[in-house]
Structures are given as structure tokens and as C-alpha cells.
N, C-alpha and C positions, 0 to 999 in steps of 0.2 A: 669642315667649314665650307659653306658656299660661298659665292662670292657673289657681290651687289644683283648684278645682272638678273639673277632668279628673284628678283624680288618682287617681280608684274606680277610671274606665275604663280606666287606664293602669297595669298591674300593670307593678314595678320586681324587680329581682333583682340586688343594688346589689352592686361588687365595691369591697373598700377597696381604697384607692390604696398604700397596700402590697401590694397583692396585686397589681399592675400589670405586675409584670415576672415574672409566673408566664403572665400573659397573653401568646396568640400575634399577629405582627403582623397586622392589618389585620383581626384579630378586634373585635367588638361588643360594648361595656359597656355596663351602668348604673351610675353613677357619682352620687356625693352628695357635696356639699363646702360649706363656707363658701368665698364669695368673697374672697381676700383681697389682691385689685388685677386692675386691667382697665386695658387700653390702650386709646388712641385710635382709631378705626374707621380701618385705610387700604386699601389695595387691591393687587391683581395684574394681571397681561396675563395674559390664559390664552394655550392655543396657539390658538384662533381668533382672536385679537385683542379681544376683548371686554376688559372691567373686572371683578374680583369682588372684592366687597367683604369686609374680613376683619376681626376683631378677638380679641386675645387678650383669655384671662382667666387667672387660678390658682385652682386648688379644692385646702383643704383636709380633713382631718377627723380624727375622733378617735387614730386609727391613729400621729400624730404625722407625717403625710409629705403632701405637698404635688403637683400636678402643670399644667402648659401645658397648655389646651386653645386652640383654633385652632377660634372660630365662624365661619363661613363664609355671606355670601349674606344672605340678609334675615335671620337669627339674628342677624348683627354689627349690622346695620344699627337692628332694633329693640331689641335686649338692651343698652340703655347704661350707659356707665360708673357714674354716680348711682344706676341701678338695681340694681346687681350688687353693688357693693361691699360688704362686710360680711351679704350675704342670704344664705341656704340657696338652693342651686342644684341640682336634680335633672334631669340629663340621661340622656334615653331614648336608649339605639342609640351611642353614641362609640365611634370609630372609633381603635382603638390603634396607634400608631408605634412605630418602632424609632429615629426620629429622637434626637438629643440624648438618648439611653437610653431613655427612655418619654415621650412625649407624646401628647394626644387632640386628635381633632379632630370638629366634627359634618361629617353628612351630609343629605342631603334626605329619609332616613326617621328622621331624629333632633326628639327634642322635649325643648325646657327648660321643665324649670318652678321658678317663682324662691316660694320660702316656701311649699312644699304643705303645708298646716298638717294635713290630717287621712291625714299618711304617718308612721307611730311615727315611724321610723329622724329623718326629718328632725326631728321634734321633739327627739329625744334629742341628735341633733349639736349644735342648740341649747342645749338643757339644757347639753351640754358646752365648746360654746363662750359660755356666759354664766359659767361658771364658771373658764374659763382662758384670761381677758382677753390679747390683746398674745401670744398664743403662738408661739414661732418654730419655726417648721414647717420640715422637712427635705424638700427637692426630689427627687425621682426622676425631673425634666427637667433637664438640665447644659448649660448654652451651650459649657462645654468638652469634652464628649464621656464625661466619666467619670460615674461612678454615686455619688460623694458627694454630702451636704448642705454648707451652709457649714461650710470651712476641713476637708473630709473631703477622701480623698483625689481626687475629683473634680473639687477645687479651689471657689472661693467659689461660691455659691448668687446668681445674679442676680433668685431671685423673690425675695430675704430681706428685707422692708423695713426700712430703718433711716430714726433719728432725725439730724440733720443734725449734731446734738450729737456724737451715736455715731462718725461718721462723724471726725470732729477726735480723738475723744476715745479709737478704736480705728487712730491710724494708718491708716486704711484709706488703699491705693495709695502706699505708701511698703513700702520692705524691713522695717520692724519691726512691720506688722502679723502678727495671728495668724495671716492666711489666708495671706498672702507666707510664713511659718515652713513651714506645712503644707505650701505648693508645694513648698519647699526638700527636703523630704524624698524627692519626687518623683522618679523616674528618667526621666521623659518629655522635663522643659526645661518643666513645669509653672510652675516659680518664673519664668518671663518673663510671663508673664500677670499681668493687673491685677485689682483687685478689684472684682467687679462687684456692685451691691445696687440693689433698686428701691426709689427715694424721691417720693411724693407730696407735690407741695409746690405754691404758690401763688406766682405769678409779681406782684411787688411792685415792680419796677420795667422800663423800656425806653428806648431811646435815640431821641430825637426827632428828632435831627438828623441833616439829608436827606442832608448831606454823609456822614457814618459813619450809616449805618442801624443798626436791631436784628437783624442778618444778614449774612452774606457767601457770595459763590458758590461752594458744594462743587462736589468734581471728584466725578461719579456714576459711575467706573470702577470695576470689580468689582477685590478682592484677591484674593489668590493662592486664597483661599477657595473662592471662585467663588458669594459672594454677597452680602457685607460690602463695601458702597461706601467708596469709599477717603475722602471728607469733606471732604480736603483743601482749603486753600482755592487754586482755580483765577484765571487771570490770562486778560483777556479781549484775545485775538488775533485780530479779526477776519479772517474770518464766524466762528469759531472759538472754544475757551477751551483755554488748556495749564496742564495741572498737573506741577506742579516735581516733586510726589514720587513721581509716577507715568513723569515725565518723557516725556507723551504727552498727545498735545491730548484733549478729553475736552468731554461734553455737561454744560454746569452749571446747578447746581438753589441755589436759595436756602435756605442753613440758619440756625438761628435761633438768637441769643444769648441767653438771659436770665438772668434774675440772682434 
């Protein structure tokens, strides 16, 4: 992460995230967004065997649309959660996908910079996102493969944050929520899909007890995907673990309950 100062030296030629899917794949943006949620730092095998460290983020801005960026490398490692969220995020060089309709990712000739205060454009996102608190921003990344925002026809928006309130109070993952209706209209088999949204929340309670842990062993078998771990929880068959729903022994990883 730079810091404002480099930001003379660093001339931007910013593309809005509307404009993302005008862009060719594995072509080079500059990109400017309000951060509005970042995940937890985790990692990959590359094909050498090594670790790389990854974390996502979402950038929005004025334009009303949203996108997945994929930092990569020491960018995940120093750009943290606490730091990002809610900041103006000016990334040099991202690296466009065709993944999940549009997503970025950096590169090792990529540079962020988190509030360059003496860049207009960044001040103006500001100015604009101080003026339109809470705003729900439309994704042009899809976990289902289509090019909607929430309940469009690309089916729900998994960056979309909701309130936990929301979430009771719009059916969400029942047949009579809005986005289930939307799916409905679908010729795909969309309407089997659940509703996905990101909630940041604080974890208030765990289970102490040694007997029942805060966890149980998922089965780490890929689905039909061919990337989405199956989660299920596996049964320990020594030297071994079998999962019932995969109905094939499989390596398990501890996953976490909370409440």
C-alpha cells in the first residue's frame, strides 16, 4: 500500500466500473472505488508448490456499480481488512477477467493507494460517497455466472451487504424472497440457487465444550464445480475420513460454527 504522497508521481487514467465489461480480458485498468467489504487474507498452492497469499476486496463508485478485485501477494498481506473498508482505493495497473463476468485482480506492476487526498477524482468519489450513505451498489462480478445486480437477472449479488434484520425481514433463502421470484423467471434452473449477500458481523458467542467444539470436520472434496469444497461434515475412518454426501473417503479440515 502507498501512501497519498506518490500520487503526483503516479499519473491515473481511471476507468469506471461501468465501463468494465467494454474492457478486453487480461487488459490493464486504473480503477478508483470506495471499499465496501474485504475478506480475510487466505491463500493458494501455485503450480510450484509454494503458498500465495490472497485477499479479496469490492470497489465501488459513482457510476452505481460495484466489482471483485483479487489482491494478490504482499498487497493482501499488507492492505488489511480495518484498513480498506469504507476508504477510497486507487489502484494502478488491475488486471481484468472474464471470470464470473468482470473481475480484477493486481499484479506485481500494480500499486494501491488507499485516500490519495491530492487526486480530484478520489476527492469527488468522496464528496459522493459522503453524500449517499448506505448505498447499494450493483455488481458486475456474479458468483452465478450472469451479468445482474441483486435480484437482476444474473440472479442475487453476493457483494450486496445486508442488515441481519434485512435478511428475516426480506425472506432471504426461502421461495418468497425477491431474488427466489427473479430466479423464477429464469430459463436456466436459476430458481435452485440460494440467496447469497455479504454480512459483516461480530461473532458474540462459542462453544466451550471440549466434547461438542466450535467446529466440525468438513469433507475438502471439490464439487461438481471443480472448485467449491463440498463442507460437508465428514466421519473419521481411520487413517481416513468418509463423507456421506460425497459418499467417498476424503481429507478433513476443521470448519467453524458461530453464532
Amino acid at each position: 500500500m502507498d501512501d497519498d504522497s506518490g500520487i503526483k508521481a503516479q499519473p491515473f487514467d481511471f476507468v469506471a466500473i461501468s465501463d468494465l465489461e467494454q474492457c478486453g480480458e487480461n487488459s490493464m485498468v486504473d480503477i478508483l472505488g470506495v471499499c465496501t467489504a474485504a475478506s480475510a487474507i487466505g491463500s493458494i498452492n501455485t503450480k510450484k508448490g509454494s503458498q500465495l497469499d490472497k485477499r479479496s476486496i469490492v470497489l465501488g463508485d459513482s457510476t452505481g456499480k460495484s466489482v471483485e478485485v483479487t489482491l494478490w501477494g504482499e498487497e493482501a498481506q499488507k492492505n488489511e481488512e480495518h484498513k480498506l473498508v469504507n476508504q477510497i482505493v486507487a489502484i494502478k495497473s488491475a488486471r481484468v477477467s472474464y471470470y464470473r463476468n468482470r473481475t480484477l485482480s493486481t499484479s506485481f506492476q500494480s500499486r494501491i493507494h488507499i485516500n490519495p487526498s491530492d487526486n480530484p477524482d478520489a476527492q469527488r468519489l468522496r464528496h459522493w460517497c459522503d453524500s449517499n450513505p448506505n448505498f447499494d451498489f450493483q455488481s458486475v462480478s456474479n458468483n452465478t455466472g450472469g451479468t445482474g445486480g441483486s435480484g437482476g437477472a444474473g440472479g442475487a449479488d453476493s457483494t450486496q451487504r445486508k442488515f441481519f434484520a434485512s435478511i428475516k425481514q426480506e425472506q432471504l433463502g426461502t421461495a418468497s424472497s425477491s431474488m427466489a421470484h427473479s430466479r423464477a423467471l429464469r430459463k436456466d434452473g436459476g430458481a435452485q440457487n440460494g440467496d447469497y449477500i455479504t454480512v459483516r458481523g461480530t461473532v458474540v458467542y462459542y462453544r466451550h465444550d471440549e466434547k461438542k467444539p466450535p467446529w466440525y470436520m468438513a469433507c475438502t472434496n471439490l464439487k461438481t464445480d471443480g472448485k467449491t469444497k463440498c463442507a460437508k461434515k465428514a466421519t473419521e475412518q481411520p487413517p481416513t475420513w468418509f463423507c456421506a454426501s460425497c459418499n467417498k473417503t476424503t481429507h478433513a479440515e476443521p470448519r467453524y460454527v458461530t453464532q
